[in-house]
DRENFINU-528701 format. One line per field, with one value per residue (C-alpha): residue number from 1; y negated, z negated, x. Coordinates in Angstrom, 2 decimals. Each point is the difference from the previous one (the first is absolute). Example, Ala and Ser with C-alpha at 12.3 -4.5 7.8 and 13.67 -1.06 7.14 Angstrom:
BEGIN
n = (1,2);
yy = (4.50,-3.44);
zz = (-7.80,0.66);
xx = (12.30,1.37);
END
This chain:
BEGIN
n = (1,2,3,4,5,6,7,8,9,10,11,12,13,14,15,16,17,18,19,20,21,22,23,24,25,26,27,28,29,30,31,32,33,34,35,36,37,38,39,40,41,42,43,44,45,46,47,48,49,50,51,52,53,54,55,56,57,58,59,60,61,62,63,64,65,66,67,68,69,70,71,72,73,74,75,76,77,78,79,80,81,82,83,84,85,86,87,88,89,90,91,92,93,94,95,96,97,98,99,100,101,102,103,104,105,106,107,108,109,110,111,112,113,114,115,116,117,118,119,120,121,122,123,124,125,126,127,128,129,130,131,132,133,134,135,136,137,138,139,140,141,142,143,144,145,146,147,148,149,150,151,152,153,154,155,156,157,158,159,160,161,162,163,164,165,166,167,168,169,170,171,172,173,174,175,176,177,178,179,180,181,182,183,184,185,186,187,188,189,190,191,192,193,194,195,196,197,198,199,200,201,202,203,204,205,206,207,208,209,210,211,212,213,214,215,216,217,218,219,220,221,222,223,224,225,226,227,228,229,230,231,232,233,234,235,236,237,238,239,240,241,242,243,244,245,246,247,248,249,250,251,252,253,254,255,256,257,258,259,260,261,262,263,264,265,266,267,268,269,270,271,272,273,274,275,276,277,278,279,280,281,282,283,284,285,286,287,288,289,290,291,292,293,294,295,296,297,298,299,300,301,302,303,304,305,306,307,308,309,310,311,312,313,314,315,316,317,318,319,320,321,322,323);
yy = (0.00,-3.64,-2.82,-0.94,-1.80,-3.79,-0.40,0.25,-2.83,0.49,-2.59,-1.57,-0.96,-1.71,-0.37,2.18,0.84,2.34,2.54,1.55,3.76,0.01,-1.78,-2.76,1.38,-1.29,1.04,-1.78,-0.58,0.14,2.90,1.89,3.35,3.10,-0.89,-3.24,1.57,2.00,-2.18,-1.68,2.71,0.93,-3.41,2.05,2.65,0.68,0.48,3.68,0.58,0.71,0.16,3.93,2.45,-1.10,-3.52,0.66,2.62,-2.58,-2.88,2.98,0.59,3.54,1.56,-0.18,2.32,-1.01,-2.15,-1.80,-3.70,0.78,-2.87,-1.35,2.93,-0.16,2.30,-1.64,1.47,1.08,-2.53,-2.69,-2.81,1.05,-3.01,0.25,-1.40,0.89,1.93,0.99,3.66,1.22,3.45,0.77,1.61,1.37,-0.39,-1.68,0.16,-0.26,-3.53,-1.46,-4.54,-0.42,-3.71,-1.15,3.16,2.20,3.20,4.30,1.75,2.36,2.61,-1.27,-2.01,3.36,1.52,-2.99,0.98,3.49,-0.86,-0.81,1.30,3.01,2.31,-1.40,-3.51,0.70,1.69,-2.65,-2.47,2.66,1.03,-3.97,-0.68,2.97,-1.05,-3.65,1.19,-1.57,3.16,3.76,3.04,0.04,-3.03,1.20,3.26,-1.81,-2.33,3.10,1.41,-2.52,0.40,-2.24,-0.27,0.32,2.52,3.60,-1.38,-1.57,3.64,1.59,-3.16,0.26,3.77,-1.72,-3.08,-0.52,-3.01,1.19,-1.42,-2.56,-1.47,0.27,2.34,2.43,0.05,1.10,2.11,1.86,0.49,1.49,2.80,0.30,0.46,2.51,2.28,-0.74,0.01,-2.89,-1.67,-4.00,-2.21,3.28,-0.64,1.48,1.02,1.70,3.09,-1.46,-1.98,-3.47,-1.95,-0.17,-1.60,0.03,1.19,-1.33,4.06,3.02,3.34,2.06,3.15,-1.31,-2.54,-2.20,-3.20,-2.55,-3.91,-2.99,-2.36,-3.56,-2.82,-1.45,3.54,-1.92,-2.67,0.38,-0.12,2.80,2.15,0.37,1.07,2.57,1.08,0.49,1.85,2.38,0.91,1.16,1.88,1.78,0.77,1.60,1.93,-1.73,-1.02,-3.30,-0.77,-3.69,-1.07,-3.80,-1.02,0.59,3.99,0.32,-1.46,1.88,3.25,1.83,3.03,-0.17,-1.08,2.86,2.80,-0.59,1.08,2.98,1.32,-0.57,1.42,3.17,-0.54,0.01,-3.28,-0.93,-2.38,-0.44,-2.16,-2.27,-0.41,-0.64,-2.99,-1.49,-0.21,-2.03,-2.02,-0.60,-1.02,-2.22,-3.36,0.86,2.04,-0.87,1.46,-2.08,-2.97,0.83,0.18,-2.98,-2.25,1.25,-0.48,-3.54,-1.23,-2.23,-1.97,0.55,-1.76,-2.70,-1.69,-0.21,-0.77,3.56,1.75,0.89,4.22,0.51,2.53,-0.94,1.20,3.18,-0.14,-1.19,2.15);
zz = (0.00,0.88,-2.62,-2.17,2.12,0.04,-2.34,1.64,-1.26,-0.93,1.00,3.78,1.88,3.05,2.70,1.87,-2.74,-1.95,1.32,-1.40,-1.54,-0.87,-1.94,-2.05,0.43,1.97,1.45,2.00,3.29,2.02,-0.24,-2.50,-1.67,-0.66,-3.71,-0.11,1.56,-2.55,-2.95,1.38,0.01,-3.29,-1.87,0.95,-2.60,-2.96,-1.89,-0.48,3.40,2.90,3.52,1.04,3.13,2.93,-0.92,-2.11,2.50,2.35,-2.97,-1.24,3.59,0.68,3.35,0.60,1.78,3.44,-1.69,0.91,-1.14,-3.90,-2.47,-3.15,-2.70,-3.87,-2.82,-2.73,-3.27,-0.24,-2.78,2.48,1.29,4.15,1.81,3.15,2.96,4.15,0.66,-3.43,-0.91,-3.71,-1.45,-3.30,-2.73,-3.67,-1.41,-0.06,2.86,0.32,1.39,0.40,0.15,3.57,0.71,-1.80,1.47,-1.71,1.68,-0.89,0.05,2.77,-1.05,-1.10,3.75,1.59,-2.15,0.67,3.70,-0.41,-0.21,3.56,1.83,1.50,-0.49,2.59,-0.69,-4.01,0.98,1.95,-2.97,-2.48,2.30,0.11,-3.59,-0.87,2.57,-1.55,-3.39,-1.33,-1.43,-0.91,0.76,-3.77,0.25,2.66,-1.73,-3.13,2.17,1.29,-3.20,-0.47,0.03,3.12,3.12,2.21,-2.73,2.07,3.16,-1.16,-1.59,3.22,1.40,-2.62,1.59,3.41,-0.64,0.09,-1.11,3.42,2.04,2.19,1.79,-0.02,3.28,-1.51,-2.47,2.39,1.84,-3.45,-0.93,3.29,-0.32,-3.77,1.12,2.51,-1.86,1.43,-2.41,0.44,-2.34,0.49,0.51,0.80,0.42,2.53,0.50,2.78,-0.29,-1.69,-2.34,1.66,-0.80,3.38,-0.74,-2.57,1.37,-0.71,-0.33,0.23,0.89,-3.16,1.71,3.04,2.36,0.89,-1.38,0.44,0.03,0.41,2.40,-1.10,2.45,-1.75,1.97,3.19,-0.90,2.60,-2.54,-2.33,2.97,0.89,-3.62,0.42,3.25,-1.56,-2.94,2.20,2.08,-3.26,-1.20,3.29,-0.35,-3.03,1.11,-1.85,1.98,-0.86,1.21,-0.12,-0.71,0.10,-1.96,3.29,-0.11,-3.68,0.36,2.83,0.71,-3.32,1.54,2.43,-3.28,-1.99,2.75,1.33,-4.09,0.43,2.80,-1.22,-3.75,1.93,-1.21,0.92,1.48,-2.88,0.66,-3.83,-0.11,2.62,-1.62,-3.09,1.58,2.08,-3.04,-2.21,3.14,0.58,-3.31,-0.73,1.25,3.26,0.87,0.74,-3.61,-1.75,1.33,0.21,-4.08,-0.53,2.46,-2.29,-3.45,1.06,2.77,-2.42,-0.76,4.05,0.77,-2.40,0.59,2.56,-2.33,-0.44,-0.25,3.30,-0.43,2.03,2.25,0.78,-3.02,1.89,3.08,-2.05,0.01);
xx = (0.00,0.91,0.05,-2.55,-3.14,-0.31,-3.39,-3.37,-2.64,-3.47,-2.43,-1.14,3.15,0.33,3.10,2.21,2.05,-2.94,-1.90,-3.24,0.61,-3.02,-3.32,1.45,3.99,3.00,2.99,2.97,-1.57,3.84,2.47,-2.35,1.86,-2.30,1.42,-1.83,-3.01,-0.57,1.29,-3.25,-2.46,1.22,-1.44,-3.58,1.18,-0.69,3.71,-0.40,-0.45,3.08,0.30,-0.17,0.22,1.16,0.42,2.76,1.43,0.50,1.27,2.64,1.60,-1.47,-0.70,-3.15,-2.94,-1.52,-2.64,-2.88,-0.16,-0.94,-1.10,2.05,-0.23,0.06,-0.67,-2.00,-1.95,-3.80,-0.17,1.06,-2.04,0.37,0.84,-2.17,2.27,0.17,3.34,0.44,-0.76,-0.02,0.30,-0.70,0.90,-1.54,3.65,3.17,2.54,3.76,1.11,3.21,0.48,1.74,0.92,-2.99,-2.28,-1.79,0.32,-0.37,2.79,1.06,-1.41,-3.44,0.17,0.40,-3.06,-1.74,0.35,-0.37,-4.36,-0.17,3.18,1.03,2.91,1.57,-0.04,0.84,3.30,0.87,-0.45,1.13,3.27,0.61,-0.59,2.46,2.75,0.57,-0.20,-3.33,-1.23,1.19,-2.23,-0.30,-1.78,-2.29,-0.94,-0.81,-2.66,-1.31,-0.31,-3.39,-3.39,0.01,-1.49,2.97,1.95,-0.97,1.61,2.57,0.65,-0.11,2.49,2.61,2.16,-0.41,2.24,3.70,1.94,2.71,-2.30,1.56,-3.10,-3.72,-0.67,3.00,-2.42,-2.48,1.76,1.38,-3.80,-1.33,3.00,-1.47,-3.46,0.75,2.10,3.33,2.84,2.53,2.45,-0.23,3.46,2.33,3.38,1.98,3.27,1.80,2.27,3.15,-2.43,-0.33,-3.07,-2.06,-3.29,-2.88,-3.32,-3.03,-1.71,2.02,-1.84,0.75,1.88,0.49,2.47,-3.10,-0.57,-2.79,0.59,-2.23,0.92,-1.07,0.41,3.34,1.31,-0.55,2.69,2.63,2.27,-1.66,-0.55,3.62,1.03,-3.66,1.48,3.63,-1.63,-2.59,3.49,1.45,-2.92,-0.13,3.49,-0.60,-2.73,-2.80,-3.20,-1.91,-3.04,-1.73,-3.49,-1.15,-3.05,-2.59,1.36,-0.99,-2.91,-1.05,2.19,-0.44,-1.02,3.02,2.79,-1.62,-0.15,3.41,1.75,-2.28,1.40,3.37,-0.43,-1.92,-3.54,-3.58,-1.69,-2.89,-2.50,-0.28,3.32,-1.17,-3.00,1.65,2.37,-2.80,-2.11,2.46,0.38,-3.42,-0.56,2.55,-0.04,1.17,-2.68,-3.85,-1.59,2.64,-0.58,-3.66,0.10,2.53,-2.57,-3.01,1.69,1.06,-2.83,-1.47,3.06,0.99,-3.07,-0.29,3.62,2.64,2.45,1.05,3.90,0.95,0.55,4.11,-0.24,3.38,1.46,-0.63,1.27,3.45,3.05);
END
Protein backbone atom coordinates (compact mmCIF):
# COMPACT_ATOMS: atom_id res chain seq x y z
CA UNK A 1 0.00 0.00 0.00
CA UNK A 2 0.91 3.64 -0.88
CA UNK A 3 0.96 6.46 1.74
CA UNK A 4 -1.59 7.40 3.91
CA UNK A 5 -4.73 9.20 1.79
CA UNK A 6 -5.04 12.99 1.75
CA UNK A 7 -8.43 13.39 4.09
CA UNK A 8 -11.80 13.14 2.45
CA UNK A 9 -14.44 15.97 3.71
CA UNK A 10 -17.91 15.48 4.64
CA UNK A 11 -20.34 18.07 3.64
CA UNK A 12 -21.48 19.64 -0.14
CA UNK A 13 -18.33 20.60 -2.02
CA UNK A 14 -18.00 22.31 -5.07
CA UNK A 15 -14.90 22.68 -7.77
CA UNK A 16 -12.69 20.50 -9.64
CA UNK A 17 -10.64 19.66 -6.90
CA UNK A 18 -13.58 17.32 -4.95
CA UNK A 19 -15.48 14.78 -6.27
CA UNK A 20 -18.72 13.23 -4.87
CA UNK A 21 -18.11 9.47 -3.33
CA UNK A 22 -21.13 9.46 -2.46
CA UNK A 23 -24.45 11.24 -0.52
CA UNK A 24 -23.00 14.00 1.53
CA UNK A 25 -19.01 12.62 1.10
CA UNK A 26 -16.01 13.91 -0.87
CA UNK A 27 -13.02 12.87 -2.32
CA UNK A 28 -10.05 14.65 -4.32
CA UNK A 29 -11.62 15.23 -7.61
CA UNK A 30 -7.78 15.09 -9.63
CA UNK A 31 -5.31 12.19 -9.39
CA UNK A 32 -7.66 10.30 -6.89
CA UNK A 33 -5.80 6.95 -5.22
CA UNK A 34 -8.10 3.85 -4.56
CA UNK A 35 -6.68 4.74 -0.85
CA UNK A 36 -8.51 7.98 -0.74
CA UNK A 37 -11.52 6.41 -2.30
CA UNK A 38 -12.09 4.41 0.25
CA UNK A 39 -10.80 6.59 3.20
CA UNK A 40 -14.05 8.27 1.82
CA UNK A 41 -16.51 5.56 1.81
CA UNK A 42 -15.29 4.63 5.10
CA UNK A 43 -16.73 8.04 6.97
CA UNK A 44 -20.31 5.99 6.02
CA UNK A 45 -19.13 3.34 8.62
CA UNK A 46 -19.82 2.66 11.58
CA UNK A 47 -16.11 2.18 13.47
CA UNK A 48 -16.51 -1.50 13.95
CA UNK A 49 -16.96 -2.08 10.55
CA UNK A 50 -13.88 -2.79 7.65
CA UNK A 51 -13.58 -2.95 4.13
CA UNK A 52 -13.75 -6.88 3.09
CA UNK A 53 -13.53 -9.33 -0.04
CA UNK A 54 -12.37 -8.23 -2.97
CA UNK A 55 -11.95 -4.71 -2.05
CA UNK A 56 -9.19 -5.37 0.06
CA UNK A 57 -7.76 -7.99 -2.44
CA UNK A 58 -7.26 -5.41 -4.79
CA UNK A 59 -5.99 -2.53 -1.82
CA UNK A 60 -3.35 -5.51 -0.58
CA UNK A 61 -1.75 -6.10 -4.17
CA UNK A 62 -3.22 -9.64 -4.85
CA UNK A 63 -3.92 -11.20 -8.20
CA UNK A 64 -7.07 -11.02 -8.80
CA UNK A 65 -10.01 -13.34 -10.58
CA UNK A 66 -11.53 -12.33 -14.02
CA UNK A 67 -14.17 -10.18 -12.33
CA UNK A 68 -17.05 -8.38 -13.24
CA UNK A 69 -17.21 -4.68 -12.10
CA UNK A 70 -18.15 -5.46 -8.20
CA UNK A 71 -19.25 -2.59 -5.73
CA UNK A 72 -17.20 -1.24 -2.58
CA UNK A 73 -17.43 -4.17 0.12
CA UNK A 74 -17.37 -4.01 3.99
CA UNK A 75 -18.04 -6.31 6.81
CA UNK A 76 -20.04 -4.67 9.54
CA UNK A 77 -21.99 -6.14 12.81
CA UNK A 78 -25.79 -7.22 13.05
CA UNK A 79 -25.96 -4.69 15.83
CA UNK A 80 -24.90 -2.00 13.35
CA UNK A 81 -26.94 0.81 12.06
CA UNK A 82 -26.57 -0.24 7.91
CA UNK A 83 -25.73 2.77 6.10
CA UNK A 84 -27.90 2.52 2.95
CA UNK A 85 -25.63 3.92 -0.01
CA UNK A 86 -25.46 3.03 -4.16
CA UNK A 87 -22.12 1.10 -4.82
CA UNK A 88 -21.68 0.11 -1.39
CA UNK A 89 -22.44 -3.55 -0.48
CA UNK A 90 -22.46 -4.77 3.23
CA UNK A 91 -22.16 -8.22 4.68
CA UNK A 92 -22.86 -8.99 7.98
CA UNK A 93 -21.96 -10.60 10.71
CA UNK A 94 -23.50 -11.97 14.38
CA UNK A 95 -19.85 -11.58 15.79
CA UNK A 96 -16.68 -9.90 15.85
CA UNK A 97 -14.14 -10.06 12.99
CA UNK A 98 -10.38 -9.80 12.67
CA UNK A 99 -9.27 -6.27 11.28
CA UNK A 100 -6.06 -4.81 10.88
CA UNK A 101 -5.58 -0.27 10.73
CA UNK A 102 -3.84 0.15 7.16
CA UNK A 103 -2.92 3.86 6.45
CA UNK A 104 -5.91 5.01 8.25
CA UNK A 105 -8.19 1.85 6.78
CA UNK A 106 -9.98 -0.35 8.49
CA UNK A 107 -9.66 -3.55 6.81
CA UNK A 108 -10.03 -7.85 7.70
CA UNK A 109 -7.24 -9.60 7.65
CA UNK A 110 -6.18 -11.96 4.88
CA UNK A 111 -7.59 -14.57 5.93
CA UNK A 112 -11.03 -13.30 7.03
CA UNK A 113 -10.86 -11.29 3.28
CA UNK A 114 -10.46 -14.65 1.69
CA UNK A 115 -13.52 -16.17 3.84
CA UNK A 116 -15.26 -13.18 3.17
CA UNK A 117 -14.91 -14.16 -0.53
CA UNK A 118 -15.28 -17.65 -0.12
CA UNK A 119 -19.64 -16.79 0.09
CA UNK A 120 -19.81 -15.98 -3.47
CA UNK A 121 -16.63 -17.28 -5.30
CA UNK A 122 -15.60 -20.29 -6.80
CA UNK A 123 -12.69 -22.60 -6.31
CA UNK A 124 -11.12 -21.20 -8.90
CA UNK A 125 -11.16 -17.69 -8.21
CA UNK A 126 -10.32 -18.39 -4.20
CA UNK A 127 -7.02 -20.08 -5.18
CA UNK A 128 -6.15 -17.43 -7.13
CA UNK A 129 -6.60 -14.96 -4.16
CA UNK A 130 -5.47 -17.62 -1.68
CA UNK A 131 -2.20 -18.65 -3.98
CA UNK A 132 -1.59 -14.68 -4.09
CA UNK A 133 -2.18 -14.00 -0.50
CA UNK A 134 0.28 -16.97 0.37
CA UNK A 135 3.03 -15.92 -2.20
CA UNK A 136 3.60 -12.27 -0.65
CA UNK A 137 3.40 -13.46 2.74
CA UNK A 138 0.07 -11.89 4.07
CA UNK A 139 -1.16 -15.05 5.50
CA UNK A 140 0.03 -18.81 6.41
CA UNK A 141 -2.20 -21.85 5.65
CA UNK A 142 -2.50 -21.89 9.42
CA UNK A 143 -4.28 -18.86 9.17
CA UNK A 144 -6.57 -20.06 6.51
CA UNK A 145 -7.51 -23.32 8.24
CA UNK A 146 -8.32 -21.51 11.37
CA UNK A 147 -10.98 -19.18 9.20
CA UNK A 148 -12.29 -22.28 7.91
CA UNK A 149 -12.60 -23.69 11.11
CA UNK A 150 -15.99 -21.17 11.58
CA UNK A 151 -19.38 -21.57 11.55
CA UNK A 152 -19.37 -19.33 8.43
CA UNK A 153 -20.86 -19.06 5.31
CA UNK A 154 -17.89 -19.38 3.10
CA UNK A 155 -15.94 -21.90 5.83
CA UNK A 156 -16.91 -25.50 3.76
CA UNK A 157 -15.30 -24.12 0.60
CA UNK A 158 -12.73 -22.55 1.76
CA UNK A 159 -12.08 -26.19 3.35
CA UNK A 160 -12.19 -27.78 0.13
CA UNK A 161 -9.70 -24.62 -1.27
CA UNK A 162 -7.09 -24.88 1.35
CA UNK A 163 -4.93 -28.65 -0.24
CA UNK A 164 -5.34 -26.93 -3.65
CA UNK A 165 -3.10 -23.85 -3.01
CA UNK A 166 0.60 -23.33 -3.10
CA UNK A 167 2.54 -20.32 -1.99
CA UNK A 168 5.25 -21.51 -5.41
CA UNK A 169 2.95 -20.09 -7.45
CA UNK A 170 4.51 -17.53 -9.64
CA UNK A 171 1.41 -16.06 -11.43
CA UNK A 172 -2.31 -16.33 -11.41
CA UNK A 173 -2.98 -18.67 -14.69
CA UNK A 174 0.02 -21.10 -13.18
CA UNK A 175 -2.40 -21.15 -10.71
CA UNK A 176 -4.88 -22.25 -13.10
CA UNK A 177 -3.12 -24.36 -14.94
CA UNK A 178 -1.74 -26.22 -11.49
CA UNK A 179 -5.54 -26.71 -10.56
CA UNK A 180 -6.87 -28.20 -13.85
CA UNK A 181 -3.87 -31.00 -13.53
CA UNK A 182 -5.34 -31.30 -9.76
CA UNK A 183 -8.80 -31.76 -10.88
CA UNK A 184 -8.05 -34.27 -13.39
CA UNK A 185 -5.95 -36.55 -11.53
CA UNK A 186 -2.62 -35.81 -12.96
CA UNK A 187 0.22 -35.82 -10.55
CA UNK A 188 2.75 -32.93 -10.99
CA UNK A 189 5.20 -31.26 -8.65
CA UNK A 190 4.97 -27.26 -9.14
CA UNK A 191 8.43 -25.05 -9.65
CA UNK A 192 10.76 -28.33 -10.45
CA UNK A 193 14.14 -27.69 -10.87
CA UNK A 194 16.12 -29.17 -13.40
CA UNK A 195 19.39 -30.19 -13.90
CA UNK A 196 21.19 -31.89 -16.68
CA UNK A 197 23.46 -34.98 -16.39
CA UNK A 198 26.61 -33.52 -14.70
CA UNK A 199 24.18 -31.54 -12.36
CA UNK A 200 23.85 -28.07 -14.02
CA UNK A 201 20.78 -26.12 -13.22
CA UNK A 202 18.72 -25.95 -16.60
CA UNK A 203 15.43 -24.35 -15.86
CA UNK A 204 12.55 -24.38 -13.29
CA UNK A 205 9.23 -25.57 -14.66
CA UNK A 206 6.20 -24.24 -13.95
CA UNK A 207 4.49 -28.30 -13.62
CA UNK A 208 6.51 -31.32 -13.85
CA UNK A 209 4.67 -34.66 -14.74
CA UNK A 210 5.42 -36.72 -11.58
CA UNK A 211 7.30 -39.87 -13.29
CA UNK A 212 7.79 -38.56 -16.33
CA UNK A 213 10.26 -36.02 -18.69
CA UNK A 214 7.16 -33.82 -19.58
CA UNK A 215 6.59 -30.62 -18.20
CA UNK A 216 3.80 -28.07 -18.64
CA UNK A 217 4.39 -24.16 -18.67
CA UNK A 218 2.16 -21.17 -19.08
CA UNK A 219 3.08 -18.81 -21.48
CA UNK A 220 2.01 -15.25 -20.38
CA UNK A 221 2.42 -12.43 -22.83
CA UNK A 222 5.76 -10.98 -21.08
CA UNK A 223 7.07 -14.52 -23.05
CA UNK A 224 6.52 -12.60 -26.24
CA UNK A 225 9.21 -9.93 -25.34
CA UNK A 226 11.84 -10.31 -27.94
CA UNK A 227 14.11 -10.19 -25.40
CA UNK A 228 12.45 -12.99 -23.07
CA UNK A 229 11.90 -15.14 -26.04
CA UNK A 230 15.52 -15.51 -26.93
CA UNK A 231 16.55 -16.58 -23.31
CA UNK A 232 12.89 -19.15 -23.73
CA UNK A 233 14.37 -20.23 -26.98
CA UNK A 234 18.00 -20.72 -25.42
CA UNK A 235 16.37 -22.57 -22.48
CA UNK A 236 13.78 -24.95 -24.68
CA UNK A 237 17.27 -25.86 -26.76
CA UNK A 238 18.72 -27.02 -23.50
CA UNK A 239 15.80 -28.90 -22.30
CA UNK A 240 15.67 -30.68 -25.59
CA UNK A 241 19.16 -31.45 -25.24
CA UNK A 242 18.56 -33.05 -22.21
CA UNK A 243 15.83 -34.98 -23.32
CA UNK A 244 13.03 -33.25 -21.47
CA UNK A 245 9.83 -32.23 -23.45
CA UNK A 246 7.92 -28.93 -22.59
CA UNK A 247 4.88 -28.16 -23.80
CA UNK A 248 3.15 -24.47 -23.68
CA UNK A 249 -0.34 -23.40 -22.97
CA UNK A 250 -1.49 -19.60 -23.07
CA UNK A 251 -4.54 -18.58 -21.11
CA UNK A 252 -7.13 -19.17 -24.40
CA UNK A 253 -5.77 -23.16 -24.29
CA UNK A 254 -6.76 -23.48 -20.61
CA UNK A 255 -9.67 -22.02 -20.97
CA UNK A 256 -10.72 -23.90 -23.80
CA UNK A 257 -8.53 -27.15 -24.51
CA UNK A 258 -8.97 -28.98 -21.19
CA UNK A 259 -9.99 -32.01 -22.73
CA UNK A 260 -6.97 -31.84 -25.16
CA UNK A 261 -4.18 -30.76 -21.88
CA UNK A 262 -5.80 -33.62 -19.89
CA UNK A 263 -5.95 -36.42 -22.64
CA UNK A 264 -2.54 -35.83 -23.97
CA UNK A 265 -0.79 -36.91 -19.88
CA UNK A 266 -3.07 -39.89 -20.31
CA UNK A 267 -1.67 -41.21 -23.11
CA UNK A 268 1.70 -40.64 -21.89
CA UNK A 269 1.27 -42.06 -18.14
CA UNK A 270 -0.65 -45.23 -20.07
CA UNK A 271 -4.19 -44.69 -18.86
CA UNK A 272 -7.77 -44.70 -19.78
CA UNK A 273 -9.46 -41.42 -21.26
CA UNK A 274 -12.35 -40.49 -18.38
CA UNK A 275 -14.85 -38.11 -19.04
CA UNK A 276 -15.13 -37.67 -15.21
CA UNK A 277 -11.81 -35.51 -15.10
CA UNK A 278 -12.98 -33.24 -17.72
CA UNK A 279 -15.98 -32.83 -16.10
CA UNK A 280 -14.33 -32.19 -13.01
CA UNK A 281 -11.96 -29.20 -14.59
CA UNK A 282 -14.76 -27.71 -16.67
CA UNK A 283 -16.87 -27.50 -13.63
CA UNK A 284 -14.41 -25.47 -11.42
CA UNK A 285 -14.03 -23.45 -14.56
CA UNK A 286 -17.45 -22.85 -15.14
CA UNK A 287 -18.01 -21.83 -11.83
CA UNK A 288 -15.46 -19.61 -11.10
CA UNK A 289 -15.50 -16.25 -12.35
CA UNK A 290 -14.33 -17.11 -15.61
CA UNK A 291 -17.01 -19.15 -16.48
CA UNK A 292 -20.86 -18.28 -17.22
CA UNK A 293 -22.45 -19.74 -13.61
CA UNK A 294 -19.81 -17.66 -11.86
CA UNK A 295 -20.39 -14.69 -13.19
CA UNK A 296 -24.05 -15.52 -13.40
CA UNK A 297 -23.95 -15.70 -9.32
CA UNK A 298 -21.42 -12.72 -8.79
CA UNK A 299 -23.99 -10.47 -11.25
CA UNK A 300 -27.00 -11.72 -8.96
CA UNK A 301 -25.31 -11.24 -5.51
CA UNK A 302 -24.25 -7.70 -6.57
CA UNK A 303 -27.08 -6.47 -9.34
CA UNK A 304 -28.55 -4.24 -6.92
CA UNK A 305 -25.49 -2.27 -6.16
CA UNK A 306 -24.50 -2.82 -10.21
CA UNK A 307 -27.57 -1.06 -10.98
CA UNK A 308 -27.86 1.64 -8.58
CA UNK A 309 -24.24 3.33 -9.17
CA UNK A 310 -21.60 3.54 -11.73
CA UNK A 311 -19.15 4.31 -9.40
CA UNK A 312 -18.10 0.75 -8.96
CA UNK A 313 -14.20 -1.00 -8.71
CA UNK A 314 -13.25 -1.89 -12.01
CA UNK A 315 -12.70 -6.11 -11.58
CA UNK A 316 -8.59 -6.62 -13.61
CA UNK A 317 -8.83 -9.15 -15.86
CA UNK A 318 -5.45 -8.21 -16.64
CA UNK A 319 -3.99 -9.41 -13.62
CA UNK A 320 -4.62 -12.59 -15.51
CA UNK A 321 -3.35 -12.45 -18.59
CA UNK A 322 0.10 -11.26 -16.54
CA UNK A 323 3.15 -13.41 -16.55
Amino acid sequence: MQDTPRSPARGWLRGRDWERITRGVYAAGLNRTELEELAAWQLVLPRTAAFTHLTVARLRGWWLPATIPHPVIAAMLNDDPRPRRPGLLICRHTQTFAMNLVNGLRITTAGETILAAARELGVLDLVILGDSALRLRHCTLTHLEIAARQRRRGAPLLRRVIPLLDARSESPWESIMRVLHQAAEIPVTPQQDIFDERGRFIARADLRIDGTRRIHEYDGERHRDPEVHELDLERDRALLADRWERHGFTSKHLRRDGAAIIADPDRLLGRAWSPRRLAAWQGLLDNSLLGRAGRARAYRNWRRAIAETGQLQQGNGGNLSGT
